[in-house]
N, C-alpha and C positions, 0 to 999 in steps of 0.2 A: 568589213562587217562580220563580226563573231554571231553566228547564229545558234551557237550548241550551249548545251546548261554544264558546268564544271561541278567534278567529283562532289566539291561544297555545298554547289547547289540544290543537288540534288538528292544529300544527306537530308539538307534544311526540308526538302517538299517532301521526305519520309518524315519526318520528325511534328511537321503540318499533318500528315493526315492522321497520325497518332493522336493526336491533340482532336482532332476533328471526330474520329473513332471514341472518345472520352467523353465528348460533351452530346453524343445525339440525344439524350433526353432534353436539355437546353434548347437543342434545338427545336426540335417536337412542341416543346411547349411554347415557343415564341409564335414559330406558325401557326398556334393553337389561338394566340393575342394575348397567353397568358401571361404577366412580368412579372419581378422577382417577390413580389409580397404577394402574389398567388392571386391576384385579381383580375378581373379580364377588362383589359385595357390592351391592346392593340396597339395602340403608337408607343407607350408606355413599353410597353412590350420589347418591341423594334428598339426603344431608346437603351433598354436594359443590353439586348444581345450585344449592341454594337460597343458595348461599353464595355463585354466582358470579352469582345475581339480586341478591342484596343488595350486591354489588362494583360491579356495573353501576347500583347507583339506583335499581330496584327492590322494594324491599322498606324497609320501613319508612322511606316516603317523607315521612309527614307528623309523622312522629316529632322529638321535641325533639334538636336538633345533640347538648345536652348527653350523649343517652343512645343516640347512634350512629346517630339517625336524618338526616334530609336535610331535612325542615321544607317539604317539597313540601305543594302542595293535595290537600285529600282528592278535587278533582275529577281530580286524574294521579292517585292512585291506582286510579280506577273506571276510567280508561282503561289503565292496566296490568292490573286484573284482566276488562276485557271482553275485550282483545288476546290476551292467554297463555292464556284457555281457549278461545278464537276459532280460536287457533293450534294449537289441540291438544297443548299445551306440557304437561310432566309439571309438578303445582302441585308448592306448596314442603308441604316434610314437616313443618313444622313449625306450621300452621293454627289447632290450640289456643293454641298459645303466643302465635302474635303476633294474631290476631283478638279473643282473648278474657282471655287472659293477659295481655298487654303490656297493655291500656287499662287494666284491674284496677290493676294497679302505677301505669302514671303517674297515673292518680287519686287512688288511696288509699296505693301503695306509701311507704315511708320512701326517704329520700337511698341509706342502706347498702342496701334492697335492691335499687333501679333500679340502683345501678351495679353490684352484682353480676350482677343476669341479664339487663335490658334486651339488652345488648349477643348474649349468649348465645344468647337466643331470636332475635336478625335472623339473626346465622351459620349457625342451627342448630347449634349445638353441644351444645344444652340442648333435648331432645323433651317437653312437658311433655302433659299430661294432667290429667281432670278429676274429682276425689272427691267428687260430689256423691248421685247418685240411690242408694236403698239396695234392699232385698229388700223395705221397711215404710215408704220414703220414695220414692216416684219423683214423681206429680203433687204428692201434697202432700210436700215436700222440707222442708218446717220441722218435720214430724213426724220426723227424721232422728235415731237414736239412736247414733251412732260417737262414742264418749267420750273427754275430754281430758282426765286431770287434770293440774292446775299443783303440779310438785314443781318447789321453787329455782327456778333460771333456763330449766327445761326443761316440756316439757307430755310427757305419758306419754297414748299413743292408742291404744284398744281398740275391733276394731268391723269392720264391711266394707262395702262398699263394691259394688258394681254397673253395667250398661252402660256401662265406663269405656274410651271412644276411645281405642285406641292405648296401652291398658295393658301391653301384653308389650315393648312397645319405649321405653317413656318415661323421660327420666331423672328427671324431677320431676312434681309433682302439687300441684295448689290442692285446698287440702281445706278442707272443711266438718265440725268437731263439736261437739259439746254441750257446753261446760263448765259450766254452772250448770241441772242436770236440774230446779230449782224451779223456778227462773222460766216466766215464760209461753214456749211453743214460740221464738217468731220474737225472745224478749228473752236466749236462752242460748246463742246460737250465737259461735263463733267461726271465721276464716279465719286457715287456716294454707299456708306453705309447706313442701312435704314431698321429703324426697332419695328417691324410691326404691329406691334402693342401700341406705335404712337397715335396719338389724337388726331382723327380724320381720313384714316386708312379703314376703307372697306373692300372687304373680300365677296366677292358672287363666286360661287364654282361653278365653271361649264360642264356639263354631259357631252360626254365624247359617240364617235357611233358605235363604238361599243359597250355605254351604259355605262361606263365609269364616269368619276370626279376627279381626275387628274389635274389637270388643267383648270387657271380660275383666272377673272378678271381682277383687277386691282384699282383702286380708285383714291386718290391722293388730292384732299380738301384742303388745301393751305398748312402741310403737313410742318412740324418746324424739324429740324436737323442738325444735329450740334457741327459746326463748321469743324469739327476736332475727327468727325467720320468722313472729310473727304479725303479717296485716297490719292497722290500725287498731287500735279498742279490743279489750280483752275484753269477751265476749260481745257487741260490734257487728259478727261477721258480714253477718246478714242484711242490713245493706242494702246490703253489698259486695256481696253472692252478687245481689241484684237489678241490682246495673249490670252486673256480668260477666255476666247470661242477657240483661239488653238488649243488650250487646254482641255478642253473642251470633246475636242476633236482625235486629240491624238493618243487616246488609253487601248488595251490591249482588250478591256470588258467585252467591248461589242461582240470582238471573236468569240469568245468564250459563251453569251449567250447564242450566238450563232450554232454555233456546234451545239448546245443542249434541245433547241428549234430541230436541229438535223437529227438527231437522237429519236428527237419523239416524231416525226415525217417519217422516219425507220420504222418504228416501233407501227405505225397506221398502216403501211407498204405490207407489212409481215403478217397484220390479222387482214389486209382489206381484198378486194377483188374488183378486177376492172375488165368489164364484157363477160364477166359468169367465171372467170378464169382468177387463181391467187395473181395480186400484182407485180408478184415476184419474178412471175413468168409474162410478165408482158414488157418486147423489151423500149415504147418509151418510157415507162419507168423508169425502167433499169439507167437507162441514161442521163433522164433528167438527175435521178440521184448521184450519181456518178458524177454529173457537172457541177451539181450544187458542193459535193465534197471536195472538188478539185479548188472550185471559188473559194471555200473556205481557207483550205490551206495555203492560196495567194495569201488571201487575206490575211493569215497569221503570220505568215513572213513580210509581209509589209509592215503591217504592227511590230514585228522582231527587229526589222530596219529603224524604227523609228526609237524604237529604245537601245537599238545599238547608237544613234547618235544622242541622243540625251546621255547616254552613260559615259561618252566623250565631251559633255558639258555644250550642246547647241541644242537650241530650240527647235522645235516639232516644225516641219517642213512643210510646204506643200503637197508633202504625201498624204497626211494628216489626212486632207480634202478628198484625194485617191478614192483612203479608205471609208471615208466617210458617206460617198457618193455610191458604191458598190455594194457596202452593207446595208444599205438602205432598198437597194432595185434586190437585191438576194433574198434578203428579208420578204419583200412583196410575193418573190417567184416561188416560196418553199412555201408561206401561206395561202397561195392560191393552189398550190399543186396537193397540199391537203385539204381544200374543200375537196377539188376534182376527183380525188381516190378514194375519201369517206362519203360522196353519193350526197342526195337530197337534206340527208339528217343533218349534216353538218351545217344545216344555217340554222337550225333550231336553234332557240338562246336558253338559259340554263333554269330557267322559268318553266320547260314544255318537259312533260311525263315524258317524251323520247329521246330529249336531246342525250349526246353524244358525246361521252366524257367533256360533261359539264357545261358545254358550250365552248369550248376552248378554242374550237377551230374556227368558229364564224366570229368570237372575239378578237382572239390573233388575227385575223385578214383584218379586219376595221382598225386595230391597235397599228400594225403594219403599213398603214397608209400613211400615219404620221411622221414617220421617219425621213419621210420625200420633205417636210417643212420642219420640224426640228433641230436645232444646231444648225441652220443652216439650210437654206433650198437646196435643192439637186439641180437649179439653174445655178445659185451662185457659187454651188461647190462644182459643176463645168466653167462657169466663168474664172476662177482660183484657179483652174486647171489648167487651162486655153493660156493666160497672163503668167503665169509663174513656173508650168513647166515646158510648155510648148513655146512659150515667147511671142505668143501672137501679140498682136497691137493692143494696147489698152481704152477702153472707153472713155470718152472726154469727159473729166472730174467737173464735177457742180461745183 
């Protein structure tokens, strides 16, 4: 396992933050919602940057020439994505698409659909989003009842859908449903791709507890689906849906927001005080921080393992799950340990003449909770854990 960045490498992340140093007015103004014809539009906006990341070479770096990518190493890609959240850079809008969406496709995808959207999702031109967890499916996701029937050359889809990322703004959706209710759970599923523009698809958005619209319901009327959008066999879903939640799972991002959380918990320790005393000088502080930096740096050498084996050509492991399961409890432990040092203020929301850089810290602890159910429970990413590195006994399959 090669864990160090070569002479190359690390020409390329000078060469990155030049480019990065060149465009902060770009940047400034996207975070602003402004896009490139000077309007304020905000997704527009987001669509515009990510376009002008992907013109300059970053963005779908390691991606096949043939389907609009650059054929770069997956090692420049972890240094584009440590550099641009380093930098405070606005990410690109389009994160399901090309994280989880694009590998989906060039794995399993057909010819006619990588060149249809490959291309779409680097632009941004195509927001796509994810039809899996249900109201009666979330941890266990093969128990997922959102029905397909195959009429002619179309599938007709009845059903809904759940904490779907980026629902209110998505043009497209990978979807998961059931088309042979007999068969066993995990042998009836199919993937499909979905237009959401099509006739009978309605979007609710949920409010999170922290006052956002993240998250939305999805509601699928006898929707129709050109059979030419399924990807793989019929009823071979599931073990599409397993590489896209490994995909899912196994990117270097997390760390990297991680460390920007750690940054600013620094930055609160430095101005705060705990018992009339700076929290500098108090030494559980000192320690809690100390242990959250130490978790970090697991954590980014776990992530380094895992792109040390992708870059020998195998698939994201069981660590994947590791990391997944610990960013998630770290995440919870540095938002709660910034209510505890910034005092009473910090619940105030960004509504109240007091609050406390803007609400940021009693929205990250609510934002933070979500992470124990997204991509995966912290029960099913212990169960992955237990079965696949500890080798304990497996639970008896439905």
């Amino acid at each position: 396992m090669d864990l160090s960045f070569s002479e190359q490498d690390e020409a390329y992340r000078q060469k990155l933050r030049d480019w990065i140093a060149g465009n902060k007015d770009l940047a400034t103004r996207t975070m602003k919602g402004i896009d490139d014809k000077g309007d304020r539009n905000p997704i527009q906006a987001m669509r515009d940057w990510q376009r002008h990341l992907y013109e300059a070479g970053y963005v779908g770096m390691s991606w096949p020439k043939a389907y609009g990518g650059y054929e770069c190493s997956l090692t420049e890609q972890v240094i584009v994505n440590e550099e641009l959240a380093r930098a405070h850079l606005p990410p690109t809008i389009n994160t399901i698409g090309l994280t989880i969406v694009a590998p989906t496709l060039i794995q399993h995808g057909n010819e006619d659909q990588k060149k249809e959207h490959l291309k779409r999702i680097l632009r941004g031109d195509d927001i796509w989003c994810q039809g899996f967890s249900e109201p009666g499916a979330g941890s266990d996701l093969a128990s997922l009842r959102t029905a397909a029937v195959v009429e002619d050359d179309q599938f007709v889809v009845t059903g809904q859908k759940v904490w779907t990322s980026v629902g209110p703004i998505a043009d497209r959706c990978v979807l998961l449903v059931r088309t042979d209710k007999d068969a066993p759970k995990r042998e009836g599923i199919t993937y499909l791709l979905v237009d959401m523009k099509s006739e009978g698809i309605t979007v609710q958005p949920l409010r999170n507890a922290g006052g956002g619209s993240h998250f939305s319901e999805v509601f699928f009327d006898e929707v129709k689906v050109p059979r030419g959008n399924m990807v793989g066999e019929l009823h071979g879903g599931w073990a599409i849906a397993r590489s896209t939640l490994d995909n899912e799972r196994s990117g270097l991002s997390g760390v990297v927001a991680l460390e920007n959380n750690f940054k600013k918990l620094l930055e609160l320790v430095e101005a705060g005080t705990r018992s009339g005393k700076p929290a500098l000088e108090d030494p559980q502080t000192l320690n809690q921080i100390a242990q959250y930096w130490i978790e970090i740096e697991g954590l980014r050498y776990l992530g380094y393992r895992t792109l040390s084996e992708q870059l020998k050509g195998q698939k994201p492991g069981p660590q994947a799950s590791v990391g997944k399961l610990f960013s998630s409890k770290l995440r919870q432990a540095m938002a709660k340990s910034a209510l505890e040092i910034a005092g009473p203020y910090a619940a105030l929301t960004k509504k109240s003449p007091h609050v406390l850089n803007r609400g940021r810290w009693v929205a990250g602890f609510f934002d933070s909770l979500g992470y124990s159910i997204g991509g995966g429970t912290s029960e099913i990413m212990h169960n992955v854990i237990a079965e696949r590195v500890l080798e304990l006994p497996r639970s008896v399959e439905d």
